[in-house]
C-alpha positions in Angstrom: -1.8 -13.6 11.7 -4.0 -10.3 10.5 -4.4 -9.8 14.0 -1.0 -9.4 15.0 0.3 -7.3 11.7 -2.8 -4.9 12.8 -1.8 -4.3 15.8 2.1 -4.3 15.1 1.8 -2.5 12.0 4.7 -2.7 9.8 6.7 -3.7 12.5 6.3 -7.5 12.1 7.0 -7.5 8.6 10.4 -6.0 8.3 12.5 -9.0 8.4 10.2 -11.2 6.3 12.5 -11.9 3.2 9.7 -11.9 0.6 8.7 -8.6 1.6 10.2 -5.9 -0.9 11.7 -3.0 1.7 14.9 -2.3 2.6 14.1 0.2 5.5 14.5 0.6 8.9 11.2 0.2 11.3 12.1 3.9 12.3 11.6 4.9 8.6 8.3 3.0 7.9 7.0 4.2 11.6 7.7 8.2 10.7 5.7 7.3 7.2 2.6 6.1 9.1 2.8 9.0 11.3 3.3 11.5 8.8 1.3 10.1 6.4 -1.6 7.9 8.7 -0.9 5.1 6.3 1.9 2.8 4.8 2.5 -0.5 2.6 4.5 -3.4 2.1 5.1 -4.8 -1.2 5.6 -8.6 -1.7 9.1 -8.6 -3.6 7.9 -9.8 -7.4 10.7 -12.6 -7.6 8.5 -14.6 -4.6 5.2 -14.4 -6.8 4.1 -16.0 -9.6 4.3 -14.8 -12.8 0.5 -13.8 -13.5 0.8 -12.1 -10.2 2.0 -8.3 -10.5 1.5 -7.2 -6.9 0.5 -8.1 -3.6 0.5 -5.7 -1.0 -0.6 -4.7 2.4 -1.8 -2.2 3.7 -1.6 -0.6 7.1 -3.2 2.5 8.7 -2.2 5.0 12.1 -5.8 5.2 13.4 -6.8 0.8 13.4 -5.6 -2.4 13.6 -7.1 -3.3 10.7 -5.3 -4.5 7.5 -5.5 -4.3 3.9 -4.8 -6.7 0.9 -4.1 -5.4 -2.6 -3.7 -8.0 -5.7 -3.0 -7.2 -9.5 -3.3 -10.3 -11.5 -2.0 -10.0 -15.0 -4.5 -10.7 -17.5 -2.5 -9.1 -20.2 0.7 -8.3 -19.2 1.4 -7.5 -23.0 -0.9 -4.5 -22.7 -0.3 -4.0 -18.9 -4.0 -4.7 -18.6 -4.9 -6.1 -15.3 -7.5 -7.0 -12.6 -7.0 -6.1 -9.5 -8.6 -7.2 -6.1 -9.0 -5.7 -3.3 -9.5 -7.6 0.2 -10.3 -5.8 4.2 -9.8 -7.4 7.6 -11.9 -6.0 10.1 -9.9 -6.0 13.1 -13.0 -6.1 16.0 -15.1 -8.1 14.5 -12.8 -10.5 12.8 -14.0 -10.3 9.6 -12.0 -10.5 6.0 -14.2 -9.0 3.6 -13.3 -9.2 -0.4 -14.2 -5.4 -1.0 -14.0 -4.7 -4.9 -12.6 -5.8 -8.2 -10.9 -3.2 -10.7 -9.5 -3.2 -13.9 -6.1 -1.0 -14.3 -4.8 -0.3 -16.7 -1.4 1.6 -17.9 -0.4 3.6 -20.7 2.8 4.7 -20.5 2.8 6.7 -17.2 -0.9 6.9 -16.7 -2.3 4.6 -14.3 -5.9 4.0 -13.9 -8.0 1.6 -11.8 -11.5 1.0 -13.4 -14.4 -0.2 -10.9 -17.8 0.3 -12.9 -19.9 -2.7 -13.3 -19.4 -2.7 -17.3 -16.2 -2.0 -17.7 -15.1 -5.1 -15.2 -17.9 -7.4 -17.0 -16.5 -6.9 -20.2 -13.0 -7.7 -19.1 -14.0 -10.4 -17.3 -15.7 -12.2 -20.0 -12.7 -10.7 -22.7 -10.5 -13.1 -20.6 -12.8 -15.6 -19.4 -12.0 -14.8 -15.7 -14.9 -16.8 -13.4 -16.0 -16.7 -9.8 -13.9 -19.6 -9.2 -10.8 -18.1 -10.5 -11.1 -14.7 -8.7 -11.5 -17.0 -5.4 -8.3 -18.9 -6.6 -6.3 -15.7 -6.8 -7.5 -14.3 -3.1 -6.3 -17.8 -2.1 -3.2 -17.5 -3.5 -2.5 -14.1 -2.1 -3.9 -14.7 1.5 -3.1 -18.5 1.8 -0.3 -19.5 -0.3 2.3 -16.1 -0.1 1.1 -13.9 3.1 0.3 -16.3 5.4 3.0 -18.9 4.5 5.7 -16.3 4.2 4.8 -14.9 7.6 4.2 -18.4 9.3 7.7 -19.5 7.7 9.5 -16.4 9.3 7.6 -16.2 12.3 8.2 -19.9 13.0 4.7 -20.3 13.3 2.5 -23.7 12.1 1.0 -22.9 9.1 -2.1 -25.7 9.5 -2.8 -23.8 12.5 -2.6 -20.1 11.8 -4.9 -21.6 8.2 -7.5 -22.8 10.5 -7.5 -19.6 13.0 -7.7 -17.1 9.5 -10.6 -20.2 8.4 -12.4 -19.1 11.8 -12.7 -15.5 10.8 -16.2 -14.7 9.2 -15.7 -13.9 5.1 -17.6 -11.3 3.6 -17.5 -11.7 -0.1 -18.5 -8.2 -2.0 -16.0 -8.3 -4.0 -18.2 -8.9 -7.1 -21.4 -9.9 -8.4 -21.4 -12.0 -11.8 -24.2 -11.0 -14.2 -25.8 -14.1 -16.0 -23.6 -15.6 -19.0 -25.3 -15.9 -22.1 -24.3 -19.8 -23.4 
């Protein structure tokens, strides 16, 4: 699946329904060109409600895609963490790359990445390693790779066990010791 978006680009994602664009492939090709990069956004109604945002992301000069997720952890305060995930097109690797914390006041957006600040959160609201690998499943699994198998007509046991074959890198974080 990450192989063919890669090296379609945008292309293959422009009739999927749960993807949030209304624009022609013309449109999104002259913004990769101009720009050297572009994104779809999943359309929010298809996501679950703790879910703010998936996205990919796609640039002019690889194959390679990227994977954006902000889960709400306080929608109330628009606090949120936000996880960030690469597949390495040659070598067929998906690597979870970071974990954030935005936040938004008003119309200042910020995306905090500094070991504290994200331990702090994550203890504030009792996230755990298991949960952060729960939401990368959710995002990868459970809405890209079933909304694209669904449209694409593809089996989705099968395309699971090709992305399973892949080699996973996980930097996205590394949990200091909890003090019981």
């Amino acid at each position: 699946m990450f192989d063919i978006m890669g090296k379609r680009k945008i292309a293959v994602m422009i009739r999927i329904p749960e993807v949030d664009e209304n624009s022609d492939i013309w449109e999104w090709n002259q913004a990769l060109d101009f720009f050297h990069f572009n994104s779809v956004i999943y359309d929010k109604e298809y996501l679950r409600e703790d879910i703010n945002e998936i996205r990919l992301n796609f640039g002019v000069s690889s194959n390679d895609v990227g994977v954006f997720v902000e889960v709400w952890l306080s929608k109330k305060d628009s606090i949120g963490m936000v996880l960030y995930a690469n597949y390495n097109y040659v070598e067929k690797e998906l690597e979870y790359t970071q974990i954030g914390i935005s936040c938004k006041e008003g119309e200042k957006y910020e995306i905090h990445t500094d070991a504290e600040y994200v331990n702090w959160y994550l203890e504030k609201f009792d996230i755990t390693k298991e949960d952060i690998a729960e939401y990368y499943r959710y995002a990868i699994y459970d809405v890209i790779l079933k909304t694209w198998a669904e449209r694409y007509r593809r089996i989705y046991g099968l395309e699971k066990w090709k992305l399973e074959q892949c080699t996973l890198i996980d930097n996205g974080y590394q949990f200091k010791e909890r003090k019981e």
